[in-house]
C-alpha positions as CSV (number, residue, x, y, z in Angstrom):
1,X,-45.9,27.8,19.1
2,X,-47.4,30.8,17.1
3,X,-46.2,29.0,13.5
4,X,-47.3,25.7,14.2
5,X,-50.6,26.6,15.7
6,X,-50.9,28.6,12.2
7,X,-50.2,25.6,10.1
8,X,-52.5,23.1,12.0
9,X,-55.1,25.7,11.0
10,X,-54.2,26.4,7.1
11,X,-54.0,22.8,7.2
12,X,-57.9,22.4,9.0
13,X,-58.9,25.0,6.2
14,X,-57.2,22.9,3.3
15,X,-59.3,19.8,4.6
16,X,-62.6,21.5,4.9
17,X,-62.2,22.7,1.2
18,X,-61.4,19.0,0.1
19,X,-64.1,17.9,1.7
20,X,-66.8,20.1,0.6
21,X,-65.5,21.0,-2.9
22,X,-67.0,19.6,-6.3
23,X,-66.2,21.1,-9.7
24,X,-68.2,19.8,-12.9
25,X,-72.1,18.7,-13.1
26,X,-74.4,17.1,-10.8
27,X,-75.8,14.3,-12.4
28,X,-80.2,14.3,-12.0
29,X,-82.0,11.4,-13.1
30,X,-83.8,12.4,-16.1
31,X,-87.7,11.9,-16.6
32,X,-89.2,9.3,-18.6
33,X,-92.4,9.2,-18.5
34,X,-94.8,7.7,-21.4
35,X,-96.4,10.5,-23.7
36,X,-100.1,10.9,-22.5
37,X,-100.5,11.1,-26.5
38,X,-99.0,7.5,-26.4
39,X,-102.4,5.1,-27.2
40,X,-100.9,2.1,-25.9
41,X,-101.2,3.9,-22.0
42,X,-104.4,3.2,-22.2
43,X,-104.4,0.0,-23.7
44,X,-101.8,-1.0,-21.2
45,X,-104.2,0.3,-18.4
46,X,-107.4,-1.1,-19.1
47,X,-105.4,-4.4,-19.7
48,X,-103.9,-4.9,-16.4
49,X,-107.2,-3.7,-15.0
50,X,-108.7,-6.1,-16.7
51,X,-106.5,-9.0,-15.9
52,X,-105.7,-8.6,-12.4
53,X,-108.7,-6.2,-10.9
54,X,-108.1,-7.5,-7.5
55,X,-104.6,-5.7,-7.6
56,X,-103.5,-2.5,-6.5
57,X,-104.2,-0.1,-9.2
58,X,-100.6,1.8,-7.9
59,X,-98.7,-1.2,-8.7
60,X,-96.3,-1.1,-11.3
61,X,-95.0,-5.0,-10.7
62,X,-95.9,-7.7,-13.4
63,X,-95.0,-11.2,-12.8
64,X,-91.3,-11.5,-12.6
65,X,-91.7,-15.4,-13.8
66,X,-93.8,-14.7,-16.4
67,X,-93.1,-18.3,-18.2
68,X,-95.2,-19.4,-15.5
69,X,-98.3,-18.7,-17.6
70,X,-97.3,-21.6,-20.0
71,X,-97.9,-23.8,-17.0
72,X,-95.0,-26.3,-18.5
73,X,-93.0,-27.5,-15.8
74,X,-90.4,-27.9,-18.6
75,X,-90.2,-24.5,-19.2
76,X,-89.7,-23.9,-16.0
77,X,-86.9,-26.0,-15.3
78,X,-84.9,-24.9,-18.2
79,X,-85.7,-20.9,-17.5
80,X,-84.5,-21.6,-13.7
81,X,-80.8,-23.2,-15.3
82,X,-80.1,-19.8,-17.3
83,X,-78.6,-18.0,-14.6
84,X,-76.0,-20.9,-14.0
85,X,-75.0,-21.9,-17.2
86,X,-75.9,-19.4,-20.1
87,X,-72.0,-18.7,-21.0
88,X,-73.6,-15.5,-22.2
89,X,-74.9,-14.5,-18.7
90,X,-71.6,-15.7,-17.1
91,X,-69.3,-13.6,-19.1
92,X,-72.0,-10.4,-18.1
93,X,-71.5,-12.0,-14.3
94,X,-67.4,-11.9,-14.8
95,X,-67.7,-7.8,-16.6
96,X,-69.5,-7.0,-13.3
97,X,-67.0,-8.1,-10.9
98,X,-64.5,-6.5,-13.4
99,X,-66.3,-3.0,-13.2
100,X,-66.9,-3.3,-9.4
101,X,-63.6,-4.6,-8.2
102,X,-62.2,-1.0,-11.0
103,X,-64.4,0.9,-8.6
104,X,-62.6,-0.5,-5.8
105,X,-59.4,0.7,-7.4
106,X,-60.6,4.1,-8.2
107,X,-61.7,4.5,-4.8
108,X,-58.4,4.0,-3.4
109,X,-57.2,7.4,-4.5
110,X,-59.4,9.1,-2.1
111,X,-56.8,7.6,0.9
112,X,-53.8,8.1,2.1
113,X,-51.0,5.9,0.7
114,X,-48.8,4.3,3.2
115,X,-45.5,2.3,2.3
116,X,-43.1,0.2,4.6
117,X,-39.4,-0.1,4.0
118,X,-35.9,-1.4,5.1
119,X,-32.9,-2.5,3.3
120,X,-28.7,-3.1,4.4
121,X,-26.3,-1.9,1.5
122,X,-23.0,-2.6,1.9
123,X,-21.2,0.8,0.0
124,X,-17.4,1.6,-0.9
125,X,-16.8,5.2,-2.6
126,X,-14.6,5.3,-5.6
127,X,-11.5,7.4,-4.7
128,X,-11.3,8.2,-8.8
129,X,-14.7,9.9,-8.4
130,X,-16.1,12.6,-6.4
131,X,-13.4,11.5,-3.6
132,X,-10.8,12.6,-5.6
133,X,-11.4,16.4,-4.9
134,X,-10.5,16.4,-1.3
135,X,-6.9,15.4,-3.0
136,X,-6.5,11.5,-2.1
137,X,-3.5,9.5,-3.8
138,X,-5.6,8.2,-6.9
139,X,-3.5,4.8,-7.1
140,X,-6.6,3.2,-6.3
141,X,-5.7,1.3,-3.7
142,X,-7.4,1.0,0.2
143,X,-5.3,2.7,2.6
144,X,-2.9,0.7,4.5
145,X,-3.5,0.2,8.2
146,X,-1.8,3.5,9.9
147,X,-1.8,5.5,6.8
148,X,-4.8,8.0,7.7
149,X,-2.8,8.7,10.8
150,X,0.6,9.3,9.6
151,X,-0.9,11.6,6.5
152,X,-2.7,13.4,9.2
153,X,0.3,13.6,11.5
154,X,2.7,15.3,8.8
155,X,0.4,18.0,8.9
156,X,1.2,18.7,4.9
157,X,-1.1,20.9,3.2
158,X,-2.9,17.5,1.8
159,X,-2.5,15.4,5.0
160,X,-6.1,16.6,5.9
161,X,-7.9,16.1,3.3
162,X,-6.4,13.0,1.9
163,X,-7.2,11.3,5.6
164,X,-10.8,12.5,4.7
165,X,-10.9,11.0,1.2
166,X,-9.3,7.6,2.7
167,X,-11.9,7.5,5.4
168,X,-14.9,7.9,3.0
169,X,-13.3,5.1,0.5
170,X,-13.3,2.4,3.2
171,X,-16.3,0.3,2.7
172,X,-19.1,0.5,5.1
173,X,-22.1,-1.4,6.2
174,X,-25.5,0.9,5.8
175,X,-29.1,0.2,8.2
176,X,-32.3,1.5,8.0
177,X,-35.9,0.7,7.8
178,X,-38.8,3.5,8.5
179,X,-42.4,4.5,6.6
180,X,-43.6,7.0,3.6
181,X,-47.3,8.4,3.0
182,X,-48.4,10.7,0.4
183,X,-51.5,12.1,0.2
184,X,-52.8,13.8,-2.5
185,X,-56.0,16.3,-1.1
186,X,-59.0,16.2,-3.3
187,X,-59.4,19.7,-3.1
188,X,-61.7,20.5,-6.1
189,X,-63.4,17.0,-6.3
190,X,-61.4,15.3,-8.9
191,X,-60.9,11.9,-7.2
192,X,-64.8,12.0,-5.9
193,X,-66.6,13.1,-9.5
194,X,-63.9,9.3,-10.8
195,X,-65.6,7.4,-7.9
196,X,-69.4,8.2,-9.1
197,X,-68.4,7.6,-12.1
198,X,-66.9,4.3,-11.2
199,X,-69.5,3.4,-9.4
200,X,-71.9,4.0,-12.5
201,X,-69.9,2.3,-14.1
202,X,-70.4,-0.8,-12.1
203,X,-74.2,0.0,-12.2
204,X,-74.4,0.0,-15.7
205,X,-73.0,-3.4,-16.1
206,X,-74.9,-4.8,-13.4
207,X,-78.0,-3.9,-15.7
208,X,-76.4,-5.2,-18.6
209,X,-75.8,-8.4,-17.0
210,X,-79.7,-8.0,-16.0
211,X,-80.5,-7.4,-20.1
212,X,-78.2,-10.3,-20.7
213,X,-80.3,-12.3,-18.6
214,X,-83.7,-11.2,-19.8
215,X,-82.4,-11.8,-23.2
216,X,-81.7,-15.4,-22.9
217,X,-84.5,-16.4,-21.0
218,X,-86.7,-15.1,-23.5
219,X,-84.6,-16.9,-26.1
220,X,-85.1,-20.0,-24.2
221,X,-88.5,-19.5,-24.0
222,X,-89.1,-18.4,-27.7
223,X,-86.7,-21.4,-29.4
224,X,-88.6,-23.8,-26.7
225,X,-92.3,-23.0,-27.3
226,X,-91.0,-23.0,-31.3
227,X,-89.9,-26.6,-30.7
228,X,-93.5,-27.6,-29.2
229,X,-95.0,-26.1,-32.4
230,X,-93.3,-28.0,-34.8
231,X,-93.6,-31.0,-32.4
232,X,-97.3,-30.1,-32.6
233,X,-97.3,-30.0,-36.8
234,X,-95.6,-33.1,-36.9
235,X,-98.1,-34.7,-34.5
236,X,-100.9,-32.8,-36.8
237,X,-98.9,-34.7,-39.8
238,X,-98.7,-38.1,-38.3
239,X,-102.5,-37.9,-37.6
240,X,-103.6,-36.6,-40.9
241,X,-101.0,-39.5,-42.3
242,X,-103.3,-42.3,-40.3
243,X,-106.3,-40.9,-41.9
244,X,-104.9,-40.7,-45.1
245,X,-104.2,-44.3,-44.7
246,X,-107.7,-45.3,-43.8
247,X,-108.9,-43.4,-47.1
248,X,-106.3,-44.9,-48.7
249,X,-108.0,-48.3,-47.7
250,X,-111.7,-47.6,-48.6
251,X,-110.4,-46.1,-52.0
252,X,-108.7,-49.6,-52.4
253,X,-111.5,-51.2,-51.3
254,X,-113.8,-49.6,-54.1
255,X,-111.4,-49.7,-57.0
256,X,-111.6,-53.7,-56.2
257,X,-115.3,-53.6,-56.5
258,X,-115.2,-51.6,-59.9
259,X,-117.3,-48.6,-57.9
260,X,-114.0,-46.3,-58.8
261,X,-111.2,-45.6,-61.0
262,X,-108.0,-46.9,-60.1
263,X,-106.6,-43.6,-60.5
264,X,-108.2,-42.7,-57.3
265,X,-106.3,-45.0,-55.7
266,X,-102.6,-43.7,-57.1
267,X,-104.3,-40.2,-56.0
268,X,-104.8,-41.3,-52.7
269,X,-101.3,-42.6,-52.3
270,X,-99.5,-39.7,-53.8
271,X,-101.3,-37.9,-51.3
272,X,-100.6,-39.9,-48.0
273,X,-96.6,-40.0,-49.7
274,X,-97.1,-35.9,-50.1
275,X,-98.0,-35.5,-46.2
276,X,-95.7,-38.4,-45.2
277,X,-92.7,-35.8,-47.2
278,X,-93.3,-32.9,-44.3
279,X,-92.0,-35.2,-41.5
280,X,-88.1,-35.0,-42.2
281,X,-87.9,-31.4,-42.2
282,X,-90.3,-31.4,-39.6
283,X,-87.7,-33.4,-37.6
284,X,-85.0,-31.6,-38.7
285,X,-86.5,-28.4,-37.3
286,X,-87.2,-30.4,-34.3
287,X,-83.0,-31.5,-34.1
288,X,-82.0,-27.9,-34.7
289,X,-84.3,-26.2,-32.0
290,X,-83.1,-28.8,-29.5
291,X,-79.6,-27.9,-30.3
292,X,-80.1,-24.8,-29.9
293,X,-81.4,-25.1,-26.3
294,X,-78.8,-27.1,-25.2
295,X,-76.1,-24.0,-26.4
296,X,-78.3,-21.9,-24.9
297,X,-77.5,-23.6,-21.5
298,X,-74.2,-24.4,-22.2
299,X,-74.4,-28.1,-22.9
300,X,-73.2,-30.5,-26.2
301,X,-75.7,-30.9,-29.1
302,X,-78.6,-32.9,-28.5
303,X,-77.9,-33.2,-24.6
304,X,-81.4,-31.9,-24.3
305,X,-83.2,-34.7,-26.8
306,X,-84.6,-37.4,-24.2
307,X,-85.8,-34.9,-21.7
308,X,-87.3,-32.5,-24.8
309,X,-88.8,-35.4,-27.0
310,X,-92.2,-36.1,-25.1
311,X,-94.4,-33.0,-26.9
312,X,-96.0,-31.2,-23.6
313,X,-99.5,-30.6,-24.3
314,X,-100.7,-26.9,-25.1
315,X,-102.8,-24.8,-22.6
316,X,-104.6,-21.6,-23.9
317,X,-102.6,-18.3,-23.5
318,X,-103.9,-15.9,-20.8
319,X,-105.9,-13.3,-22.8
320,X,-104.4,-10.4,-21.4
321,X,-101.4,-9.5,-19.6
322,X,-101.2,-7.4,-16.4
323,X,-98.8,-4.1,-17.3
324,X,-98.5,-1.9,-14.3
325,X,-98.2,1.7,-14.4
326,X,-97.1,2.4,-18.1
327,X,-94.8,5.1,-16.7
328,X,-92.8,3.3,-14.8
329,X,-91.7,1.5,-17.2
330,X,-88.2,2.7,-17.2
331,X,-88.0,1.6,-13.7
332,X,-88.5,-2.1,-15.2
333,X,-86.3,-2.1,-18.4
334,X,-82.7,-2.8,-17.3
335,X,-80.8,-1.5,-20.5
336,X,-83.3,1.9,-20.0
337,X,-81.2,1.7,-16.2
338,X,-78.4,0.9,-17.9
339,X,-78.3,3.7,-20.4
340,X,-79.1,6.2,-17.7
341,X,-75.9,4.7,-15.5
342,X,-73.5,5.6,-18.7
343,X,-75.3,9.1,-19.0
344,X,-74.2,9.5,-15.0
345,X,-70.6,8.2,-15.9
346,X,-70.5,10.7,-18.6
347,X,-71.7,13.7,-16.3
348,X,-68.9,12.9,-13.7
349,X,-66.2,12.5,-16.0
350,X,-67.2,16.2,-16.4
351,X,-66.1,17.0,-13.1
352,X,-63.3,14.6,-13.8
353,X,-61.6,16.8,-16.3
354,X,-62.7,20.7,-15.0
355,X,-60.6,19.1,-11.6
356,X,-57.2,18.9,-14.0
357,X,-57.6,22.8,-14.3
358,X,-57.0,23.6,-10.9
359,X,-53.7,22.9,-8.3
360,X,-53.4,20.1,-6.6
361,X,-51.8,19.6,-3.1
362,X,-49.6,16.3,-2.5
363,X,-48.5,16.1,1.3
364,X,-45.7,13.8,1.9
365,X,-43.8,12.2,4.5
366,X,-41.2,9.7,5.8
367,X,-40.0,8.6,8.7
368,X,-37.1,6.3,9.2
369,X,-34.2,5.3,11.0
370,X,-30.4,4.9,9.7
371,X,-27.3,3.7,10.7
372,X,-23.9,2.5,9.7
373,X,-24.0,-0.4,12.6
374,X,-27.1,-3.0,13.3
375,X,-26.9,-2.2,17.1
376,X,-27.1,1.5,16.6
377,X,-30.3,0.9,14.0
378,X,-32.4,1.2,17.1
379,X,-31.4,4.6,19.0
380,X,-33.5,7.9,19.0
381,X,-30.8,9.6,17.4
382,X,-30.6,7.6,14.4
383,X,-34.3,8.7,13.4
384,X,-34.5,10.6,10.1
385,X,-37.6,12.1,8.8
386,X,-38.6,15.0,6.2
387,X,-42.7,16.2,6.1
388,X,-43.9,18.7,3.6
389,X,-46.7,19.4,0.9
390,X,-46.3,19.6,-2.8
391,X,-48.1,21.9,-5.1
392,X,-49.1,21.4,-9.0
393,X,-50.6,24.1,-11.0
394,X,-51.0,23.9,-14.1
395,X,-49.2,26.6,-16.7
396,X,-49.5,25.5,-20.2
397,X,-50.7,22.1,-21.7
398,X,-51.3,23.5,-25.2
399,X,-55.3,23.5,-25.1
400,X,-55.4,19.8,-24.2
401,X,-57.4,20.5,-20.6
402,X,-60.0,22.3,-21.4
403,X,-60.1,20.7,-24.7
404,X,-60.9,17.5,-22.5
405,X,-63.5,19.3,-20.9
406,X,-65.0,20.0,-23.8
407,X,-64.9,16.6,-24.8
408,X,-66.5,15.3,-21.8
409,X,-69.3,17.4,-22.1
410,X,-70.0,16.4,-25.7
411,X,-70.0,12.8,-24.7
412,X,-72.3,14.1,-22.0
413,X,-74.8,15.0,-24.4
414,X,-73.9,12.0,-26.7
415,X,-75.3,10.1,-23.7
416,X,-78.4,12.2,-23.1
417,X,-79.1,11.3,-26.8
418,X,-78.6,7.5,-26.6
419,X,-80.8,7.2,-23.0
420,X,-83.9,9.2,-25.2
421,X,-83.2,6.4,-27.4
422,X,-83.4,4.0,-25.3
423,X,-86.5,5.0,-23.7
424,X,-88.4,5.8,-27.0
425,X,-87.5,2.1,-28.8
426,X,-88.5,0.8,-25.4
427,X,-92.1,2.1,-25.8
428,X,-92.5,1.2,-29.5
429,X,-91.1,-2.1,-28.4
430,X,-94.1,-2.7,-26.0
431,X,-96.5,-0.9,-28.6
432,X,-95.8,-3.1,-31.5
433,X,-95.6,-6.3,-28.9
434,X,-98.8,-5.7,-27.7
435,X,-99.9,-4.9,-31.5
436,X,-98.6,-8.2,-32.7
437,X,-99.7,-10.2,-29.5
438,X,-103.7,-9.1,-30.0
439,X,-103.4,-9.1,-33.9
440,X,-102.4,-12.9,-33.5
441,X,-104.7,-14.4,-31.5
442,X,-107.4,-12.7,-33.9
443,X,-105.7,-15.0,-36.7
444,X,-105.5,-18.0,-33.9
445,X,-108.9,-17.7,-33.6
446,X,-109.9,-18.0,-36.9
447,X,-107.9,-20.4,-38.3
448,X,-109.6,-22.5,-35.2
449,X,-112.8,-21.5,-36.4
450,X,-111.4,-22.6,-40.1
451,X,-110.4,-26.0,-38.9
452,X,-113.4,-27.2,-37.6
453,X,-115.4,-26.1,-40.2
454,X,-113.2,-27.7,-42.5
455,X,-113.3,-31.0,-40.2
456,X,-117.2,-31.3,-41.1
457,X,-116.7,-30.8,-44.7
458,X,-114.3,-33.6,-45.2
459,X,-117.0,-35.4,-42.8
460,X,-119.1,-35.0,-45.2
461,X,-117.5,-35.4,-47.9
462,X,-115.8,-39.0,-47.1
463,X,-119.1,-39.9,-46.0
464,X,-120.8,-38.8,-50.0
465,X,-117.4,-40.5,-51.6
466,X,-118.8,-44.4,-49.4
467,X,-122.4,-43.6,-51.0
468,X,-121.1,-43.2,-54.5
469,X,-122.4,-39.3,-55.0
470,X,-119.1,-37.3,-54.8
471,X,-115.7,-38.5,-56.4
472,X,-112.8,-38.7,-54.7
473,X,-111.2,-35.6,-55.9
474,X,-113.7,-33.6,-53.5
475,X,-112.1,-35.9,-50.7
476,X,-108.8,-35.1,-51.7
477,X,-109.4,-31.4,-51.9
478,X,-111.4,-30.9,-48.4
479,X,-107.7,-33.3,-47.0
480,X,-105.8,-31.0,-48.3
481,X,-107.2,-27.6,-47.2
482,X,-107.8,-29.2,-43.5
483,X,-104.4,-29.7,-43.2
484,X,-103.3,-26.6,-44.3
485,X,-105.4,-25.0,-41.9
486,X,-104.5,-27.3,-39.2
487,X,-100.9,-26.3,-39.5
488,X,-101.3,-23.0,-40.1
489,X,-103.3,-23.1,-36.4
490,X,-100.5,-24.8,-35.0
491,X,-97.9,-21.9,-36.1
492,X,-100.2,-19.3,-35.1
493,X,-100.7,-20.6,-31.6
494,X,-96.4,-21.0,-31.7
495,X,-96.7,-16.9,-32.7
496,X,-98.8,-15.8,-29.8
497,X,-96.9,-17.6,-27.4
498,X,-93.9,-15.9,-29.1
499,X,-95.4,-12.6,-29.3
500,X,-96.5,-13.1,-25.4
501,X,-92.4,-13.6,-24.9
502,X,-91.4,-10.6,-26.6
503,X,-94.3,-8.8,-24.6
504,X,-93.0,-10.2,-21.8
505,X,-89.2,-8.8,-22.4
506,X,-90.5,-5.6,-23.7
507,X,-92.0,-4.7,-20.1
508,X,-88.7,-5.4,-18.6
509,X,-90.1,-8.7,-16.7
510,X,-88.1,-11.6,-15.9
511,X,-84.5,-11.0,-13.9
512,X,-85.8,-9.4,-10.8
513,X,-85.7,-12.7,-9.0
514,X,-82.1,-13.9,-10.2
515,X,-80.6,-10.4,-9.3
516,X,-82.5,-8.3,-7.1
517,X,-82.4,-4.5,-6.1
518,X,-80.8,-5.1,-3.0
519,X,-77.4,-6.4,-4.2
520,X,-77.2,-3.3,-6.3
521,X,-77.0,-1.1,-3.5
522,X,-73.7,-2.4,-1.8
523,X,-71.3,-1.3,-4.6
């Protein structure tokens, strides 16, 4: 009892080290913080103060369906079918399932494996083979019935083991069925350090799927507010074409009475035939946006035209947008999450390689039973079995283990390098978005200032081209210069909205609602 009561105890002590051995790294999430140097903290807070001052100053949440603030129910139907049928999103969904269900597999190394088998072989020995050295006849032929006993019988210095060789040839019917396990321990974390790193893995594609998404929304956003800003020039077109004709008219009008120059007239048609030009490329902007909607949601050209065609009205853009905590940040951004999921994988795989240096353990087993007849396949004493571990050290692999463990760590640091990245280009992003969001709504608001003051002066000056005092080219001038102005509003408005998209993806806003936290934990 003394040997085996040892061996259940070495074996105790073998399981307690795999249990509570790790070689290689702990992975640490790494800070991120904004520079207090950084000016657009500030900006950030005294903007989300501003907007929002009912709020919880410790909240770091901005609104996850930010295209709400368009208030375009349009919009909003088309930003709640991206997570359905963007193909872009669904081939993110499918490398998510692929990474999780590769976990899954990974995982499977920390058990036991357990195998179930049976098989009948029917079996006949060649006498010209092995056989032949316990000195059979070699003709090749079965032995004829009685000729085992009479060799044995003569008692010749071959009877023996010819009656052997002949009773080993005869063909014979073989039974059994039983189980095998092998095991290898995880002694030094090996099998452990590939799971994290699986399961980061997994987490880094669910946040790629997550900038996927972000990504398309605020493509679907960007190419649809783009489409109600050239629908807004064209309508801008088609209105200055209307007055164009009316002044057309009254120039008409007074060439008939002899109170103007016929050339006025051609003027005023080669301008109304100059403003009517804009409307085919207008339109064909208009085509190509809606084309690129419907790809962005998966569907045939043009399938979005009927329900897009109707221009939405515009309503003005909040004036500031609520940020949250600058700081977190990172918390927000899902390629920042993403980047510091690959920097986990690399740590692990660390742990992965220093684990090759060291022995491993492999306990195996079988159990079975075997038996030349079917009705004997089921007696105690036809059991067979064999239990015993296996050990692999490592002697000499030429420099290639520890030359992977040097590799791991500088992909390690590779990763460190691309998560800094990440988190600096994600505060520039947000600077320059916010830069570019306040700078154009300065223009917006000038160019609206522009337009109505150029609204009075061609007032004024159709109403001195009736009475006779101005000519017509002051008309034509103050036409021109309004609709420049008036377009050039309409594509700045397009740019702040645009700007308040990019704004909107640089703070990380948008997927938490499609794929929340909570699915995230269950890996």
């Amino acid at each position: 009892m003394k040997p085996r009561l040892l061996t259940c105890f070495a074996c105790l002590c073998v399981l307690a080290l795999a249990a509570g051995c790790e070689v290689g790294p702990s992975f640490r999430t790494p800070l991120a913080d904004l520079p207090p140097s950084w000016q657009g903290a500030a900006r950030s807070a005294a903007a989300a103060a501003a907007a929002a001052p009912a709020a919880d100053a410790s909240s770091d949440s901005i609104d996850d369906a930010w295209w709400t603030v368009f208030r375009d129910p349009v919009l909003e139907r088309l930003e709640q079918r991206v997570v359905a049928e963007n193909l872009d999103v669904q081939s993110a969904n499918l490398r998510l399932k692929e990474s999780r269900l590769q976990a899954r597999i990974i995982g499977a190394g920390l058990w036991p494996t357990l195998n179930a088998n049976a098989s009948y072989e029917r079996e006949k020995a060649s006498q010209q083979g092995l056989l032949s050295l316990f000195g059979g006849s070699g003709s090749g032929q079965d032995p004829a019935p009685g000729t085992e006993a009479s060799g044995a019988a003569g008692g010749g210095a071959g009877g023996a083991p010819a009656s052997a060789a002949a009773s080993l040839s005869a063909p014979l019917n073989l039974w059994q069925y039983g189980f095998d396990a092998s095991w290898e321990l995880d002694l030094w974390g090996g099998a452990r350090r590939a799971l994290e790193a699986a399961n980061a893995s997994a987490r880094a594609s669910q946040e790629d799927l997550r900038t996927t998404l972000l990504e398309e929304m605020a493509e679907v956003a960007r190419d649809y507010l783009t489409l109600r800003g050239v629908q807004a020039q064209r309508a801008v077109v088609e209105a200055t074409i209307a007055a164009d004709r009316d002044t057309a008219l009254i120039t008409g009008q007074r060439a008939s009475a002899g109170l103007t120059p016929h050339q006025d007239v051609a003027s005023a048609e080669a301008e109304l035939d100059s403003v009517a030009s804009q409307l085919p490329m207008l339109g064909q902007q208009q085509a190509q946006l809606v084309n690129a909607l419907s790809l962005l949601l998966g569907a045939p050209p043009d399938s979005l035209g009927e329900e897009l065609a109707t221009p939405q009205s515009y309503q003005p853009t909040p004036p500031s947008v609520p940020l949250g905590i600058p700081s977190e940040l990172a918390r927000r951004r899902p390629d920042i999450r993403s980047a510091e999921a690959k920097l986990q994988v690399a740590t692990a795989q660390i742990g992965v390689a220093a684990a090759e240096l060291y022995p491993s353990i492999t306990l195996n087993g079988s159990f079975g039973m075997q038996a030349l007849q079917l009705s004997n396949l089921g007696s105690w004493s036809a059991r067979q079995y064999s239990f015993g571990p296996g050990l692999t050290l490592p002697l000499f692999e030429g420099g290639r283990l520890r030359g992977t463990v040097e590799l791991r760590k500088v992909e390690q640091q590779e990763a460190a390098i691309a998560y800094q990245k990440t988190v600096l280009q994600a505060w520039h992003e947000v600077a320059n978005a916010l830069i570019a969001y306040d700078t154009e709504q300065e223009r917006l608001h000038r160019l609206t200032r522009a337009v109505n003051d150029n609204g009075e002066v061609l007032s004024v000056a159709l109403e001195r081209y009736r009475s006779g005092i101005d000519p017509y080219l002051n008309v034509l001038t103050a036409q021109r210069t309004l609709l420049q102005y008036q377009l050039e509003a309409a594509q700045s408005l397009t740019t702040v909205e645009s700007n308040l998209v990019q704004l909107y993806k640089a703070l990380g806003g948008g997927w938490a609602s499609a794929m929340p936290e909570a699915p995230a934990a269950n890996q």
